[in-house]
N, C-alpha and C positions, 0 to 999 in steps of 0.2 A: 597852353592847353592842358588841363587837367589832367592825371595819370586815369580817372574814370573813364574818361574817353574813350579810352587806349584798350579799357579791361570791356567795354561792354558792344563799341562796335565791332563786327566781323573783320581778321585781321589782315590784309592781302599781303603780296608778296612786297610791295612800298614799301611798307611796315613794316619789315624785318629787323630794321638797324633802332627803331623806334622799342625799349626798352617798355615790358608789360610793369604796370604799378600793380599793387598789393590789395588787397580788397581787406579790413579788416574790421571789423566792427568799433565802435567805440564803448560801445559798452559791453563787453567781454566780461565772463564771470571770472571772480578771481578765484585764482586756486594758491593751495600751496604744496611746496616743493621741500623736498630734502631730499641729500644726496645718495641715499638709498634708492627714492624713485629712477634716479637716473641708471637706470641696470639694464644689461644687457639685451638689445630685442626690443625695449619698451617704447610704446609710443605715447605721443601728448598732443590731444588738441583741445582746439576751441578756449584760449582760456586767456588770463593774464598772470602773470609771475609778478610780483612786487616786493623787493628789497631783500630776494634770498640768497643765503649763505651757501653755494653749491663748490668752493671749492677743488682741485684736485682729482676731479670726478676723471673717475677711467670707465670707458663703456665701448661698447660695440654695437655697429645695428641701431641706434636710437633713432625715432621719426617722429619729426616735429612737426606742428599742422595747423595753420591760425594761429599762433599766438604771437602775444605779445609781454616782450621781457622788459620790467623796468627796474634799474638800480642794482640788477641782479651782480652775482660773482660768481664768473667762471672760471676765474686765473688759474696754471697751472695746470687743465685741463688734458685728459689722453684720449682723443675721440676718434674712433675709426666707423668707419663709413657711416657715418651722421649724414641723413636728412633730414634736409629743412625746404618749409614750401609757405608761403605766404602768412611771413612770421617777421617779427619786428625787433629789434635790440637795442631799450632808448639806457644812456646813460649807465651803459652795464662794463663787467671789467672782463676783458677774456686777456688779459696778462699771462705772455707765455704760455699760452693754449696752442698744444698738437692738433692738427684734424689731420688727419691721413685719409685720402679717397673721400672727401664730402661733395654731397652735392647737394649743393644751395641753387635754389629757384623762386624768385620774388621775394627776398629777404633784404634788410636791409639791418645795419649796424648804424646809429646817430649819436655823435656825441659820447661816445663810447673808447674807455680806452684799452687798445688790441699792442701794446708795445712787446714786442714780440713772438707774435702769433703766428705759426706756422702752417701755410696750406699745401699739402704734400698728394699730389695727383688731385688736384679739387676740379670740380665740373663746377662753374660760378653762371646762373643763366638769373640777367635782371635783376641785377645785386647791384644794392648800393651801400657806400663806403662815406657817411656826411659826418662832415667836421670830427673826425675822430682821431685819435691820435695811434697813431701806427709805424713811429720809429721803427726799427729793427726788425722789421715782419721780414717773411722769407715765403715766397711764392716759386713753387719749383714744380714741374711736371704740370702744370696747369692747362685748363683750357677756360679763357674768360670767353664770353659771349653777353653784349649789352651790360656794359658794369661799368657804375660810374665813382671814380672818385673823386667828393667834393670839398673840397677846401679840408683835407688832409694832411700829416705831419707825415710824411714819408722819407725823414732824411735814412738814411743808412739802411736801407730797403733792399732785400734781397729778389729780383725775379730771373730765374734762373728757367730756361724750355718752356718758355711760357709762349702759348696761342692767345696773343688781345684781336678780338673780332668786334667791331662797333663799340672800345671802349673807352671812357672819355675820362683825362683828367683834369679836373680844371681848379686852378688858384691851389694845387699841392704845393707843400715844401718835399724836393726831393734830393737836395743834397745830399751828394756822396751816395745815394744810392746807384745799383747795380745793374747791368743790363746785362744776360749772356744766353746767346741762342735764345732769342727772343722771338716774333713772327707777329708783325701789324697788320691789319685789313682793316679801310677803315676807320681807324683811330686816330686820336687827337690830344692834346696837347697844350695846354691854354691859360697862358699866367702863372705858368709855375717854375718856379727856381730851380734850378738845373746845375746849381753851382757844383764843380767835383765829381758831374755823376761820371761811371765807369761804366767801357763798353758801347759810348755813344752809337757805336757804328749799327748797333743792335737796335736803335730805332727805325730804318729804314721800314719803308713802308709808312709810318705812321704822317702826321698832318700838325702844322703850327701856325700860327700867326705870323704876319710879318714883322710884328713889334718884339713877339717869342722870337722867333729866329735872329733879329738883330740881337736885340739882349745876348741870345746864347753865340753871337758870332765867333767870340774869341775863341769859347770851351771850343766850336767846331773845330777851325784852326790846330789849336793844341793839338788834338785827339789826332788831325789829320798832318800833323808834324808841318803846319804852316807856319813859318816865321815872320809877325808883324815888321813892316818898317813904318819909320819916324816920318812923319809928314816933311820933315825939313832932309831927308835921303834925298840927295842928287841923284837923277833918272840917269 
């Protein structure tokens, strides 16, 4: 069923765990950016960004609104209390971007590479995470609510106090990533590598397959200091 669906009938309480889609126009006027715009307080709607250089940018307060980001670069980024609300990020680089305190609402990152981007106290509502690459990210003080990541690179992934409420991961690589003081409602789990992660016991609450939970049988075992025997062991 369509994400318009979602966005233009009345939503009831059903619908809660049913993540809202983005309403954005397709044809958006384009604007442009430099990294001067991105100052302190400043806000940006209605528009499309394409192929800008924004680097490094340190800002405070910034509110986003409708847009949509293509090919942009944000890497290196110092971003405190960033909003964003029904805004797009196709193909763009946030490499080693802080955000401290953001809150994202119907935003979504595609194809986008975020290798080590950090969300520190983030409020994440309707966010999606599609085919991107997110090695090394680090998720700490968080609170997700409907966020989905889809066919993501999550090995060596930091979530640290994090609240997942209705959020789904599905066909992630999340080897050797991290679980600690985590809290699932909810949540799911689904064709993804699990090789090495750490903390397992910090999934609890959350939901898997039974082909996922075979797969992951041994890591269980391990973590829970079970030792395999040999089919050929004498009872």
């Amino acid at each position: 069923m369509p994400d318009s669906f979602w966005m233009t009938r009345k939503r009831s309480s059903k619908d809660f765990d049913r993540p809202r889609g983005r309403d954005l126009r397709e044809d958006l006027p384009q604007i442009e950016l430099v990294v001067d715009d991105f100052r302190n307080g400043v806000s940006l709607a209605d528009g499309a960004v394409v192929g800008a250089t924004l680097p490094s940018i340190e800002a405070s307060r910034v509110n986003l609104d409708n847009l949509r980001f293509v090919r942009t670069n944000f890497a290196d980024g110092r971003l405190l209390k960033l909003s964003a609300a029904n805004t797009e990020f196709q193909g763009c680089n946030a490499a080693n971007t802080t955000m401290t305190e953001p809150s994202l609402d119907r935003v979504a990152f595609l194809e986008s590479k975020l290798v080590g981007i950090r969300f520190i106290e983030a409020r994440l509502t309707d966010v999606e995470f599609n085919n991107s690459n997110m090695s090394l990210m680090a998720l700490s003080s968080a609170k997700l609510l409907r966020v989905t990541f889809y066919e993501c690179d999550l090995r060596d992934a930091n979530f640290i106090d994090t609240d997942f409420k209705f959020v789904r991961f599905v066909n992630c690589k999340l080897e050797r990533a991290t679980f600690s003081k985590t809290k699932f409602l909810s949540s799911s789990f689904r064709r993804c590598d699990l090789s090495g992660v750490r903390g397992i016991e910090n999934l609890r609450g959350a939901s898997m397959g039974i082909s996922d939970i075979v797969s992951s049988a041994m890591l269980f075992a391990h973590e829970l200091g079970i030792t395999s025997l040999g089919d050929d062991v004498p009872e």
